[in-house]
C-alpha positions as CSV (number, residue, x, y, z in Angstrom):
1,X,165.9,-171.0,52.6
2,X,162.2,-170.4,51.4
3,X,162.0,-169.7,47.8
4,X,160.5,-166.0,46.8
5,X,158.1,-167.6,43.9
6,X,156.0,-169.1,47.1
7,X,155.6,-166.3,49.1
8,X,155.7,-163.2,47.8
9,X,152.8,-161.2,49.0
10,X,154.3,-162.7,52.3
11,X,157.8,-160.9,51.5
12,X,156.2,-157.6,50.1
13,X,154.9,-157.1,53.4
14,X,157.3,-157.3,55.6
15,X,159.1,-154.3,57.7
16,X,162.2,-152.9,56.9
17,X,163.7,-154.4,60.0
18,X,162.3,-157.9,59.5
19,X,164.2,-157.9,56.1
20,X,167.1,-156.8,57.1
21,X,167.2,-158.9,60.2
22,X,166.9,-161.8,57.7
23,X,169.3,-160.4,55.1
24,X,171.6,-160.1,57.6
25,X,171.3,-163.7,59.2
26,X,171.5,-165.5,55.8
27,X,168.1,-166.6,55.6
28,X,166.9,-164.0,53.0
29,X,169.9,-162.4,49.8
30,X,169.2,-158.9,49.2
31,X,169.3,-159.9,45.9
32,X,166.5,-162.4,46.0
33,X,163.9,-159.6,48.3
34,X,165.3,-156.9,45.6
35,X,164.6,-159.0,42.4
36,X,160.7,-160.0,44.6
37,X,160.2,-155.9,45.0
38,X,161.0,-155.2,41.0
39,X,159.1,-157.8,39.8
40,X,156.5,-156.5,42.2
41,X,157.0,-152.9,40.7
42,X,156.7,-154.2,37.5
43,X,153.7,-155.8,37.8
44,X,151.6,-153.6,39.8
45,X,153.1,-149.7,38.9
46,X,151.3,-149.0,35.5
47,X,147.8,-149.3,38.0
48,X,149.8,-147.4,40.3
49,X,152.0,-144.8,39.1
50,X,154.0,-144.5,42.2
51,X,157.3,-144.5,40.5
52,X,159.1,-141.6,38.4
53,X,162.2,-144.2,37.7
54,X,163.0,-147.6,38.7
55,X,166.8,-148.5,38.8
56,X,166.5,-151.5,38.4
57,X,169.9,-152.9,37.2
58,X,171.0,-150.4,39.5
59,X,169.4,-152.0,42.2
60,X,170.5,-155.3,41.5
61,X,174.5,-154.6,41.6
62,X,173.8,-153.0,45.0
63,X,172.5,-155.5,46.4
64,X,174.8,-158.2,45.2
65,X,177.5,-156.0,46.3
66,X,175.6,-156.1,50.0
67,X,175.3,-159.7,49.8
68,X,179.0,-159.8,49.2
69,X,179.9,-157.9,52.2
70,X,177.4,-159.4,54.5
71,X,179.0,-162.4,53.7
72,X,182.4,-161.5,54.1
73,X,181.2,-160.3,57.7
74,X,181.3,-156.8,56.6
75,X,177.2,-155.7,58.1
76,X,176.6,-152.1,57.9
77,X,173.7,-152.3,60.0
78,X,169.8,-152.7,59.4
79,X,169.0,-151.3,56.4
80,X,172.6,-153.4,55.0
81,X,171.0,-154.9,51.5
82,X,167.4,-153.7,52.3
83,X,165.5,-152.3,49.2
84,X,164.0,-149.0,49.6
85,X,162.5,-145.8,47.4
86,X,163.3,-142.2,47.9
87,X,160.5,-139.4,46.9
88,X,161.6,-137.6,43.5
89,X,162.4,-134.7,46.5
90,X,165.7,-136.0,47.1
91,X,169.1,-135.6,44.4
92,X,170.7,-138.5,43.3
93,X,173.7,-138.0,41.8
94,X,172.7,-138.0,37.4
95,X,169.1,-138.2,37.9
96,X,166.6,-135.5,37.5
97,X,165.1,-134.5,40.9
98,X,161.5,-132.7,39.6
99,X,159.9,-132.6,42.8
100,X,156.7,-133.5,41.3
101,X,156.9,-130.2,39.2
102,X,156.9,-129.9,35.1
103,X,159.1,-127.1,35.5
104,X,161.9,-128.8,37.5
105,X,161.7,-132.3,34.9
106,X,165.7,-131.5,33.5
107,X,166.9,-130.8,36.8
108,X,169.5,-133.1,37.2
109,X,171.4,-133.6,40.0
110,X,175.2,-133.2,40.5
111,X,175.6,-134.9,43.8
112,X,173.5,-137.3,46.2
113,X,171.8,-135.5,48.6
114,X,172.8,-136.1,52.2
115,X,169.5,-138.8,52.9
116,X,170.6,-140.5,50.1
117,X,174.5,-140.6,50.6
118,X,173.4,-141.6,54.1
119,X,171.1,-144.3,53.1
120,X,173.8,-145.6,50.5
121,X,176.8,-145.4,53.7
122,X,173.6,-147.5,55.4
123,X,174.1,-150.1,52.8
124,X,170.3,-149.6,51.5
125,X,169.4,-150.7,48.0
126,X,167.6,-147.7,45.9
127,X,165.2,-149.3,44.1
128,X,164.0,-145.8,42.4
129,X,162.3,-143.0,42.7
130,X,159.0,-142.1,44.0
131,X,156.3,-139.3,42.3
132,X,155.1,-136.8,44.7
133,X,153.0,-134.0,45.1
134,X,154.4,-130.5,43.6
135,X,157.3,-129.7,45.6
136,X,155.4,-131.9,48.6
137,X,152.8,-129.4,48.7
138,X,148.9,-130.2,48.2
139,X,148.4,-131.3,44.7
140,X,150.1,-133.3,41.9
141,X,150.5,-131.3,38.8
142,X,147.8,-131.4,36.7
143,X,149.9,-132.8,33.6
144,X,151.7,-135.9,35.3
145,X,150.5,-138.6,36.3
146,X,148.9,-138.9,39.9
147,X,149.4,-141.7,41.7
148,X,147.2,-144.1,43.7
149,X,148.4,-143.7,47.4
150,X,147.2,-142.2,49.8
């Protein structure tokens, strides 16, 4: 198994597929891709603003947790141990959800919303959550951060 420290920008790139393809035949741990992609957050999100919260040891007990079952022959499917981020649109359970709105910042959720409970039944590692524009309209609100995306 290739080590993460000497490919990285190799790993970041990849397609969701590709990871969990390797994920699930042993020749990538979601823990190793999920530790690459917060170290990569960490790095690179002060320049980039794209994140409104990382979970990271969140993050890491799922995916140990999907490593477990992968290896007990328990595979979800695709996305089983994959990392991914869902836009600050969508609840998760104890988190705010502001939508990319000031006026929404204490909203916290009392459940998972159903893309979420889905992508959790999937087996998917939430990394975070992602800034957006103002209840995905237009514009970012004037008095948060923008982010650099397109």
């Amino acid at each position: 198994m290739a080590t993460l420290s000497s490919q990285p920008d190799t790993l970041a790139y990849l397609g969701t597929l590709e990871v969990g393809d390797r994920i699930h035949r042993g020749a990538l741990s979601s823990e190793q891709i999920t530790t690459e992609m917060l170290a990569r957050v960490d790095r690179l999100d002060s320049q980039l603003n794209s994140f409104v919260a990382v979970l990271a040891e969140d993050a890491l007990q799922q995916a140990r947790s999907a490593d477990r079952e992968i290896a007990m022959g328990l595979w979800r499917g695709p996305l089983h141990g994959v990392p991914v981020a869902v836009k600050d649109l969508l609840d998760m359970e104890g988190l705010p959800t502001a939508a990319g709105s000031e006026i929404l910042r204490n909203n916290v959720a009392g459940s998972d919303s159903t893309v979420v409970r889905k992508l959790r039944g999937a087996g998917a590692v939430i990394l975070g959550k992602l800034r957006t524009t103002e209840a995905a309209l237009l514009e970012h609100h004037p008095s948060l951060p923008q982010p650099r995306n397109p």
